[in-house]
DOSE-190957 format. One record per residue (C-alpha): x, y, z; residue number from 1; residue in one letter. Coordinates in nm, 2 decimals, padded with zeros to 4 digits, m for minus. Layout:
// residues N
PT     px     py     pz resi resn
PT      X      Y      Z  NUM    A
...
END
This chain:
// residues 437
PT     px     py     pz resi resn
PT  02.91  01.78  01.85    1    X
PT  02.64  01.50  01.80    2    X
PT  02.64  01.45  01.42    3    X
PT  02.29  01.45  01.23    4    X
PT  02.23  01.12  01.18    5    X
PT  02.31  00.95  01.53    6    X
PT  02.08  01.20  01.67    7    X
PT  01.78  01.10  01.44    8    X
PT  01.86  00.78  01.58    9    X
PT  01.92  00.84  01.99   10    X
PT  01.56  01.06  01.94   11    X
PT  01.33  00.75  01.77   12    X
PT  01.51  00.56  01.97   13    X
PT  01.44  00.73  02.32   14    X
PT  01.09  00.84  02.19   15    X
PT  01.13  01.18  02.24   16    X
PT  00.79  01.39  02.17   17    X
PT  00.84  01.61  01.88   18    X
PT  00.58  01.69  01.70   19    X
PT  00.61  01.90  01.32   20    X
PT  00.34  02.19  01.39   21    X
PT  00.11  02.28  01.11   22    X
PT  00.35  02.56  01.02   23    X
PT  00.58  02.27  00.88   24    X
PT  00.86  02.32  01.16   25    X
PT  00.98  02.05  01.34   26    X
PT  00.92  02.18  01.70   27    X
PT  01.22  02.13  01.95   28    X
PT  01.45  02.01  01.66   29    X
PT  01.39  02.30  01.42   30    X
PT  01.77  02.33  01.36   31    X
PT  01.93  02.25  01.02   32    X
PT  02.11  01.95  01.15   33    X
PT  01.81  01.78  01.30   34    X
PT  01.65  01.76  01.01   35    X
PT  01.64  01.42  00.81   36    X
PT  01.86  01.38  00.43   37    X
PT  01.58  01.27  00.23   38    X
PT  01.61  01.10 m00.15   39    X
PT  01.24  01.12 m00.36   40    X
PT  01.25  00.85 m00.59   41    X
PT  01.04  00.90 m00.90   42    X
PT  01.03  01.30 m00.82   43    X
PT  00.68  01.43 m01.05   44    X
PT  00.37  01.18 m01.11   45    X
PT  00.30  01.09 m00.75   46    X
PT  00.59  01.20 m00.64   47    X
PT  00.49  01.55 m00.67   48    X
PT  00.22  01.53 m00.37   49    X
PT  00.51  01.44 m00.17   50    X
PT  00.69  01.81 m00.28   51    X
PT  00.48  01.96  00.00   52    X
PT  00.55  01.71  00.32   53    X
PT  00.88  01.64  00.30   54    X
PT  01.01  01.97  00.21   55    X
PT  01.04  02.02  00.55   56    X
PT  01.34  01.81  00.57   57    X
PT  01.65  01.83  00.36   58    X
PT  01.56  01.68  00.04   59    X
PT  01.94  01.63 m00.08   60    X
PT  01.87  01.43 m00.40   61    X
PT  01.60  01.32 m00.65   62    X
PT  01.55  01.04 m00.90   63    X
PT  01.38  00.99 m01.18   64    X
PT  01.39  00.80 m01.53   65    X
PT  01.26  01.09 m01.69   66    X
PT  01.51  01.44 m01.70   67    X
PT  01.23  01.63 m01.80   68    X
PT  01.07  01.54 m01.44   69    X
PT  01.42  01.61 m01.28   70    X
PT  01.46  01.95 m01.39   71    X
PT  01.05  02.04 m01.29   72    X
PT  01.12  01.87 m00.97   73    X
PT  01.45  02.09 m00.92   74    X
PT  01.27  02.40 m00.94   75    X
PT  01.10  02.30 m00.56   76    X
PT  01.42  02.13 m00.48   77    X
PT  01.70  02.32 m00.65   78    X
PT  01.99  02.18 m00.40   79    X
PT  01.92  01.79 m00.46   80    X
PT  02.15  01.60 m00.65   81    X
PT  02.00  01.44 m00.98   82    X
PT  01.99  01.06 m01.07   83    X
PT  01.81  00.88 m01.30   84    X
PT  01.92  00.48 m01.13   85    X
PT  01.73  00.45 m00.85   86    X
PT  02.00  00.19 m00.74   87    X
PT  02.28  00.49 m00.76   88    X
PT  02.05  00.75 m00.55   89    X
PT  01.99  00.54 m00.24   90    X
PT  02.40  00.52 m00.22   91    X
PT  02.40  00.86 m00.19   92    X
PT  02.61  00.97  00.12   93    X
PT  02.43  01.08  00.45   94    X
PT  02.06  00.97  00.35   95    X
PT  01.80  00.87  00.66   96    X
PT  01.51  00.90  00.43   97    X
PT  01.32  00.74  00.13   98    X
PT  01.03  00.83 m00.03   99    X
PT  00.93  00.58 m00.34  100    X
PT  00.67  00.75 m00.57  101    X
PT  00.84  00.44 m00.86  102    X
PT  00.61  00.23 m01.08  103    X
PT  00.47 m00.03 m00.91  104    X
PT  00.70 m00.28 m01.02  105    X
PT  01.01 m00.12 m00.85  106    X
PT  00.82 m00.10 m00.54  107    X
PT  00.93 m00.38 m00.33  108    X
PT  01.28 m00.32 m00.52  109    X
PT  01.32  00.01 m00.38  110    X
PT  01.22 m00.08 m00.02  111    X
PT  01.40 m00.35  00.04  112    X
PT  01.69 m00.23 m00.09  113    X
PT  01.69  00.09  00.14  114    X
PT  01.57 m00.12  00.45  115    X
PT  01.92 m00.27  00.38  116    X
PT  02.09  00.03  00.46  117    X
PT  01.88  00.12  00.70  118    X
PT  01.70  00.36  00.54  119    X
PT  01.35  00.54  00.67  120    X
PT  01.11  00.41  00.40  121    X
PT  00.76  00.56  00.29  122    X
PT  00.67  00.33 m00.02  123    X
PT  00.39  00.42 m00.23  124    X
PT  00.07  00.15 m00.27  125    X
PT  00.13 m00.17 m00.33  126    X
PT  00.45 m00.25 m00.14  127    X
PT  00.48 m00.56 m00.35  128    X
PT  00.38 m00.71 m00.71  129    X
PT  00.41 m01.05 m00.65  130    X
PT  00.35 m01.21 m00.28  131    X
PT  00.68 m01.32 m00.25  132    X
PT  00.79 m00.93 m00.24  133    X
PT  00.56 m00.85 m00.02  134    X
PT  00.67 m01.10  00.20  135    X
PT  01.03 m01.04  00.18  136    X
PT  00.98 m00.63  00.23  137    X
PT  00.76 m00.74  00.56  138    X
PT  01.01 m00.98  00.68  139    X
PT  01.33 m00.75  00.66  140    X
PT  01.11 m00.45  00.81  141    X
PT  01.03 m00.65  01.13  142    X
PT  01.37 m00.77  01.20  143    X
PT  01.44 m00.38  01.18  144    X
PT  01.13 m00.24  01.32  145    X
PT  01.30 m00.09  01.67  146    X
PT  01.49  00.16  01.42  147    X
PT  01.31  00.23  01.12  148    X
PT  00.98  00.41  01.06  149    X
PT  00.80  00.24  00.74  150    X
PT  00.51  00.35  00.56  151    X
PT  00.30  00.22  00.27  152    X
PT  00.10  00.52  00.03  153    X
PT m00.24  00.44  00.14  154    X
PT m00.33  00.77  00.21  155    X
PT m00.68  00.75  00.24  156    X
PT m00.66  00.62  00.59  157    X
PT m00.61  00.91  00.73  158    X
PT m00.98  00.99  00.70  159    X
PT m01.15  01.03  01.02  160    X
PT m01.42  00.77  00.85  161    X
PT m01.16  00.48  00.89  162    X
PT m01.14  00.52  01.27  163    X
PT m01.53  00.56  01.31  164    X
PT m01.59  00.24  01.09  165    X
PT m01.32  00.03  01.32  166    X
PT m01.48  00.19  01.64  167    X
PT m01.86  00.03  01.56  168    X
PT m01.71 m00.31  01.45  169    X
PT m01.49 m00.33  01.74  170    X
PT m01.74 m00.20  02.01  171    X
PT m02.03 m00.47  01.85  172    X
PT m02.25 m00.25  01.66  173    X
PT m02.29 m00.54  01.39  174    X
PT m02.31 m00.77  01.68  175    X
PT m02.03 m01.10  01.61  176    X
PT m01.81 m01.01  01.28  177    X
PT m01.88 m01.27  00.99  178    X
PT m01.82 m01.16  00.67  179    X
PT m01.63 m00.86  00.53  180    X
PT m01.70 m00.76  00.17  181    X
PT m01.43 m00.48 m00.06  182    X
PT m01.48 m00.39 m00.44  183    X
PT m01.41 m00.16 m00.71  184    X
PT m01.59 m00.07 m01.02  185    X
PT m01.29  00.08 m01.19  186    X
PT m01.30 m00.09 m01.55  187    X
PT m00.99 m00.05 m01.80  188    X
PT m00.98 m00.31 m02.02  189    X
PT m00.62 m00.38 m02.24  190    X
PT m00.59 m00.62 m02.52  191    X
PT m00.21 m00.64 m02.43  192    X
PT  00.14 m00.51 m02.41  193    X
PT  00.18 m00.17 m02.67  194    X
PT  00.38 m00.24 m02.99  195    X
PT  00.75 m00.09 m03.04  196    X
PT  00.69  00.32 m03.10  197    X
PT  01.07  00.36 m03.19  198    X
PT  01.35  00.47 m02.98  199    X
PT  01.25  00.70 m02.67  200    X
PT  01.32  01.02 m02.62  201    X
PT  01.71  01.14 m02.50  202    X
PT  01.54  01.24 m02.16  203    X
PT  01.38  00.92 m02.10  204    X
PT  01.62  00.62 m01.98  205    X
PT  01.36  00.31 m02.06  206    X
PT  01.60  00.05 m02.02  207    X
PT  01.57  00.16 m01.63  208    X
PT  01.20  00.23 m01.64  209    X
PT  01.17 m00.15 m01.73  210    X
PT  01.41 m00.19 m01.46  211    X
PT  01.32 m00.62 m01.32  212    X
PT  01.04 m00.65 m01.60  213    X
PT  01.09 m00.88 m01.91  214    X
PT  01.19 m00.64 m02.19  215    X
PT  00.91 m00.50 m02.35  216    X
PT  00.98 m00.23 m02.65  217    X
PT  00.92  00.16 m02.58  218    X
PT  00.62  00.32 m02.59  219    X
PT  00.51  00.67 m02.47  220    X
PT  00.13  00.50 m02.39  221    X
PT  00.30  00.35 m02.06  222    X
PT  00.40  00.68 m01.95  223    X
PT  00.08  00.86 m01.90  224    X
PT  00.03  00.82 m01.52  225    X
PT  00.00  00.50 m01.30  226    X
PT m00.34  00.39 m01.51  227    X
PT m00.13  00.33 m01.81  228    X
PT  00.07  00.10 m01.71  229    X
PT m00.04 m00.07 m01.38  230    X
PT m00.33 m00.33 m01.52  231    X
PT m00.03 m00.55 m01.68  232    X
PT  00.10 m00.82 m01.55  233    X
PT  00.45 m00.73 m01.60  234    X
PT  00.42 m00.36 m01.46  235    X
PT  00.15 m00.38 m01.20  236    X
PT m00.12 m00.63 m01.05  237    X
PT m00.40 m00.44 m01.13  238    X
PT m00.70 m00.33 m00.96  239    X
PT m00.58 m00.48 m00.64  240    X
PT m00.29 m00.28 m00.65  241    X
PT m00.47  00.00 m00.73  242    X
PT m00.77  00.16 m00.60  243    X
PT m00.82 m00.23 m00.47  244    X
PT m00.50 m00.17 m00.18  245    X
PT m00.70  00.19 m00.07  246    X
PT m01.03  00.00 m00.04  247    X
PT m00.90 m00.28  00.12  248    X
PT m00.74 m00.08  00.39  249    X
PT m01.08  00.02  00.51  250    X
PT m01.20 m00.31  00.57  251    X
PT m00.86 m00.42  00.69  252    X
PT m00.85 m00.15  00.95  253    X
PT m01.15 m00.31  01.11  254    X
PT m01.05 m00.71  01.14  255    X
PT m00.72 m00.66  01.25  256    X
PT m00.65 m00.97  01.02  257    X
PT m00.26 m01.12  00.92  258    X
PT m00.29 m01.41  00.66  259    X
PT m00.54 m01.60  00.49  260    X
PT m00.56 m02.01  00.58  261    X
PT m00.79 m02.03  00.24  262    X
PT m00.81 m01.84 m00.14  263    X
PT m01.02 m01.89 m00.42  264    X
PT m01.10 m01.64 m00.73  265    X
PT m01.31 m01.66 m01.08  266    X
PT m01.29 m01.40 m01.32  267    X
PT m01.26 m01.33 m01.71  268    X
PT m01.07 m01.55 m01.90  269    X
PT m00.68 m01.54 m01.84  270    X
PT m00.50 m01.31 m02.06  271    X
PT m00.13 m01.38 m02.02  272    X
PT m00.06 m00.99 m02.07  273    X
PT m00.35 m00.88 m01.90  274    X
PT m00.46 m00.87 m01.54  275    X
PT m00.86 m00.93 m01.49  276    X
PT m01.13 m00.61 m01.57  277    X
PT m01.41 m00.89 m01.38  278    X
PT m01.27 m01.05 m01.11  279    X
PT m01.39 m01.15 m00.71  280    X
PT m01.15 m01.37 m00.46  281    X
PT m01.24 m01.50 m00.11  282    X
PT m01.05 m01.55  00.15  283    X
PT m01.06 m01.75  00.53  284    X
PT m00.90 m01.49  00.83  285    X
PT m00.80 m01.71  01.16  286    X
PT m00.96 m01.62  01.44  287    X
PT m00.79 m01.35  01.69  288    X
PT m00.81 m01.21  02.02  289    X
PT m01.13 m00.99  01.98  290    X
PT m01.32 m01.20  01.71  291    X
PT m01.40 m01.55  01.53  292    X
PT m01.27 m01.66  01.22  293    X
PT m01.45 m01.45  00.91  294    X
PT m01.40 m01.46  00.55  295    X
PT m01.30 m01.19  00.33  296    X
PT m01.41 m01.11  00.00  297    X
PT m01.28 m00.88 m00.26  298    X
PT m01.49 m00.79 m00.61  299    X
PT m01.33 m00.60 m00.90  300    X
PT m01.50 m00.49 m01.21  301    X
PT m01.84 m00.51 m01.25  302    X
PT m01.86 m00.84 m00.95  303    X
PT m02.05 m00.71 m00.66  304    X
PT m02.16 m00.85 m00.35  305    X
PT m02.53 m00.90 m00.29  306    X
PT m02.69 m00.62 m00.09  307    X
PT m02.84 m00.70  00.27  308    X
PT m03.17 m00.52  00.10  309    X
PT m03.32 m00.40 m00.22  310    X
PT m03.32 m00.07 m00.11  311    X
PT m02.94 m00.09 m00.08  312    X
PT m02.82 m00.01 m00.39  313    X
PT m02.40 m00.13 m00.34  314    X
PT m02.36  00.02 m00.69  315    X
PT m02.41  00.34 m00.62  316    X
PT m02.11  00.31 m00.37  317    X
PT m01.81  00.32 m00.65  318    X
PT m01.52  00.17 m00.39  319    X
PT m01.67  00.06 m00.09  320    X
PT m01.67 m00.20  00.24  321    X
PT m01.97 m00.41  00.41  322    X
PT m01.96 m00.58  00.69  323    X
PT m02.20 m00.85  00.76  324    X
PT m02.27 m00.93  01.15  325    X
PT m02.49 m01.13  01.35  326    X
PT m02.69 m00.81  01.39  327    X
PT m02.66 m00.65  01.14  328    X
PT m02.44 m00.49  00.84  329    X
PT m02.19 m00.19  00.81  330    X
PT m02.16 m00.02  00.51  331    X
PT m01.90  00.23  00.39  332    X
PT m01.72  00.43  00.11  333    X
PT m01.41  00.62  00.27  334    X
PT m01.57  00.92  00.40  335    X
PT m01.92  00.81  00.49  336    X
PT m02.06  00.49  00.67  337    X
PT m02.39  00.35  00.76  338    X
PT m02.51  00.09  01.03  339    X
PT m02.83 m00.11  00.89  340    X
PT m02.95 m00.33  01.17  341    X
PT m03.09 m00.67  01.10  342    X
PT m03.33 m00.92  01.27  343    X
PT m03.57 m00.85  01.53  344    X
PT m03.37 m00.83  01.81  345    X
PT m03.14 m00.61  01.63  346    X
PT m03.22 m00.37  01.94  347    X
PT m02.88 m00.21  01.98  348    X
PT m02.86 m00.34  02.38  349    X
PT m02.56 m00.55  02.24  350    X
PT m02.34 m00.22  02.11  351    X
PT m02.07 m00.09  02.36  352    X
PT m02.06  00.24  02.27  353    X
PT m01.76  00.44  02.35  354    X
PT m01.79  00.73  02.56  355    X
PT m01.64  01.06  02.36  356    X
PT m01.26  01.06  02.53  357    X
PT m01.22  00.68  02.45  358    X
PT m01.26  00.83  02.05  359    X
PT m00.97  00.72  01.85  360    X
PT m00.78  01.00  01.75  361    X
PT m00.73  01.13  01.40  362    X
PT m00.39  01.09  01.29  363    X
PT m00.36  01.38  01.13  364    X
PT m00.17  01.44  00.76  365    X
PT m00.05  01.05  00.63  366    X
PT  00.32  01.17  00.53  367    X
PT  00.41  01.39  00.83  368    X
PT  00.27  01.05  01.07  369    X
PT  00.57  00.93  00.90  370    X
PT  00.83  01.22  00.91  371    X
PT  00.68  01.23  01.27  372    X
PT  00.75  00.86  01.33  373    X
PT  01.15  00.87  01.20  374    X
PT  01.19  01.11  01.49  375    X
PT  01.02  00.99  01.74  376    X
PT  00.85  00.64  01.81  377    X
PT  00.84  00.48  01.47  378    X
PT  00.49  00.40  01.47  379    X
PT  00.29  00.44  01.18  380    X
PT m00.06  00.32  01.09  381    X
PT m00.02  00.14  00.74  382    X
PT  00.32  00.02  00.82  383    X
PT  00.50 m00.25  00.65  384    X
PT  00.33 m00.52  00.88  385    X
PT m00.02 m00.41  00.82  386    X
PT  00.00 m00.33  00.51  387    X
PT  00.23 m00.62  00.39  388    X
PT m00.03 m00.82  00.53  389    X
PT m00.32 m00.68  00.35  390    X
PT m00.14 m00.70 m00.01  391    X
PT m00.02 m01.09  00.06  392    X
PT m00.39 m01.18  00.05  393    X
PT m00.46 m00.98 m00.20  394    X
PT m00.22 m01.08 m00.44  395    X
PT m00.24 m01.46 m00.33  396    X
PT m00.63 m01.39 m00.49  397    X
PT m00.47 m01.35 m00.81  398    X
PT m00.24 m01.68 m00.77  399    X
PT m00.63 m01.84 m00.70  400    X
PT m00.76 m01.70 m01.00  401    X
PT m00.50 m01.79 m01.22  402    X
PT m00.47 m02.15 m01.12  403    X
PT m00.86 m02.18 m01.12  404    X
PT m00.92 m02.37 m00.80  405    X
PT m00.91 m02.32 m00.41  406    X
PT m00.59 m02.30 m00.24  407    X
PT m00.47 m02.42  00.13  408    X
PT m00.22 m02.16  00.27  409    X
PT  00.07 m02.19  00.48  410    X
PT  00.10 m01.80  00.58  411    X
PT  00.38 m01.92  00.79  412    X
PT  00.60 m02.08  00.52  413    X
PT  00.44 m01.83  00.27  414    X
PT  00.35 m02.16  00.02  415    X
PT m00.01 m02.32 m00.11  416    X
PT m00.09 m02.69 m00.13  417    X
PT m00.08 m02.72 m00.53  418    X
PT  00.28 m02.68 m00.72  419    X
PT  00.19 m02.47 m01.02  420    X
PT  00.03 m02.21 m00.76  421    X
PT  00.36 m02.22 m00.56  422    X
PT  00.53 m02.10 m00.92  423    X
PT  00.30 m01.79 m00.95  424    X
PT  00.37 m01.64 m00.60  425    X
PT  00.77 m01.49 m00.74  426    X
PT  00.83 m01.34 m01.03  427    X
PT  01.16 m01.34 m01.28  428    X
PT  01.36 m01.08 m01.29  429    X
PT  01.56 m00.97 m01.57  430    X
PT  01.98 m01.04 m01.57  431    X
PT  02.11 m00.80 m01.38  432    X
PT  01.85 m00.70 m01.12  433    X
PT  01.80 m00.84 m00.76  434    X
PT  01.56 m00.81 m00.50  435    X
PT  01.82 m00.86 m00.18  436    X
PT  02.07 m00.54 m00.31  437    X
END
């Protein structure tokens, strides 16, 4: 009999086409043994949207730092094995499957570490905190790309909005792409790191909620949900790793972009603990196939781009896209768009509207794409290509903005032209804890 886990592989391989129904059963593999050994890491927070999706599959084992979360989690999962070391779950025996619901600085940690067992990976947003994660969690995935299915938490994407936006950039609705404008007005400003609030609980295992970070004393005010913790340096990158990786997905899902040649950023003054409230970086995109070279521009804040026209009030639009053509602008938030022609032969003869079956088609719930894609073809749409991509540039903004000047970049070598930059893009890691494990 065919075991489990070398027919998960003979299907992606051989692209069979099963599909999981609405109903939640895998159609034409609906049998116990075809069903993927999945591990949740960091099993409430986020992790608890994922309850619904993957319980589908065998969920045989959850992590968490918290055993309060374990035991809440159990009660949807009550056959998975518990762990609280991350490291010790993903060598649990039989897996296919990871989810990573983690704190931001485990990301790349987490992924990497099951792509080197050949693990099915959906990572939550950003894959990376640093760009040299980013890049090494890219790199690995591509050498493994014809057997694993990747995925990274930008949910949002699978608005039908995202499509329609790419559709009138690609089919010249703005005329010739120039100029592609992001931002975020989220504000949470942080003097810096919380003081020592004693020992922590019995349930709660800080020492591997730290995990890679420097050491930083225990406090319950990091434990309050992603916004707690992500806008410090040692624990998150901020806005761009934030609501700043959705929002940039929408723009980036119209450029088909890979590396920037070019970054520069300004922002508040540098707080060592601290990533920026106020901060915009811009960026130079090569040219490709379907378009000249463009810049991109990210604002964070309170920075805003300058609206086409008065009437146009960009503030009103709380995470949004614009993108400036020779005829004209798009502007969007991620369920609504709008095309504003400009110039006076801004007549529309230019735009090559697509007839109704040429539609791109909605791609239905984000996790199952992914369940979907370990089965079948592997393809996903915010895979660790794409998205890898996307949060390279962003993070080499903040490199820009802590350097304070413009930077040349070598997407190829993954290095700038200044030496202190070229120190920002890793990050330490504490004894004991590797990115390659």
């Amino acid at each position: 009999m065919i075991e489990r886990r070398q027919f998960l592989k003979s299907t992606a391989a051989a692209g069979l086409g099963f599909t999981i129904l609405q109903s939640g059963v895998l159609s034409g593999a609906n049998a116990p043994s075809n069903k993927m050994n999945v591990a949740l890491i960091g099993a409430w927070g986020r992790g608890r949207a994922h309850h619904g999706p993957i319980s589908s599959e065998n969920v045989v084992a959850l992590c968490d730092i918290n055993e309060g979360n374990l035991a809440k989690a159990a009660e949807k999962f009550p056959k998975a094995k518990h762990y609280v070391d991350w490291r010790k779950c993903l060598d649990h025996k039989g897996l296919d499957a990871i989810v990573c619901c983690t704190t931001d600085h485990t990301h790349a940690f987490v992924s990497n570490w099951a792509l080197n067992r050949d693990y099915h990976i959906y990572c939550e947003k950003p894959l990376g905190n640093c760009v040299h994660e980013a890049r090494v969690c890219r790199e690995n995935w591509l050498k493994k790309k014809h057997k694993l299915a990747t995925q990274v938490g930008t949910q949002r994407h699978q608005y039908p909005n995202f499509n329609r936006v790419r559709e009138l950039i690609l089919d010249g609705a703005i005329g010739d792409l120039k100029d592609v404008y992001a931002w975020g007005n989220r504000q949470i400003p942080k003097p810096g790191y919380l003081p020592s609030a004693g020992d922590p609980p019995k349930n709660i295992h800080w020492d591997l909620w730290l995990g890679p970070s420097p050491y930083h004393p225990y406090n319950p005010g990091y434990l309050h949900g992603c916004l707690s913790w992500n806008m410090y340096w040692d624990f998150g990158s901020g806005q761009i790793g934030d609501m700043g990786s959705h929002t940039i997905d929408l723009a980036w899902n119209g450029i088909d972009a890979t590396l920037p040649t070019t970054a520069e950023a300004t922002g508040d003054t540098f707080n060592p603990e601290v990533t920026p409230v106020k901060m915009e970086s811009h960026f130079d995109m090569p040219a490709n196939d379907w378009r000249g070279p463009i810049r991109v521009h990210w604002y964070q804040g309170g920075a805003m781009p300058r609206s086409p026209k008065g009437y146009v009030d960009l503030n009103k639009i709380g995470h949004g896209v614009m993108f400036k053509g020779t005829k004209g602008y798009v502007i969007a938030d991620f369920t609504s768009r709008l095309v504003l022609p400009f110039g006076d032969d801004a007549d529309f003869t230019y735009y090559n509207k697509r007839d109704k079956d040429e539609v791109i088609p909605d791609m239905g719930h984000f996790v199952v794409q992914w369940i979907n894609a370990c089965k079948t073809d592997l393809k996903t749409s915010c895979d660790f290509e794409y998205s890898g991509n996307a949060i390279e540039m962003m993070l080499l903004g903040h490199v820009a903005y802590r350097v304070g000047k413009k930077l040349k970049y070598d997407g190829a070598k993954g290095l700038t032209d200044d030496a202190e930059a070229n120190k920002l893009l890793s990050r330490k890691y504490r004894d004991g804890w590797t990115l390659n494990g």
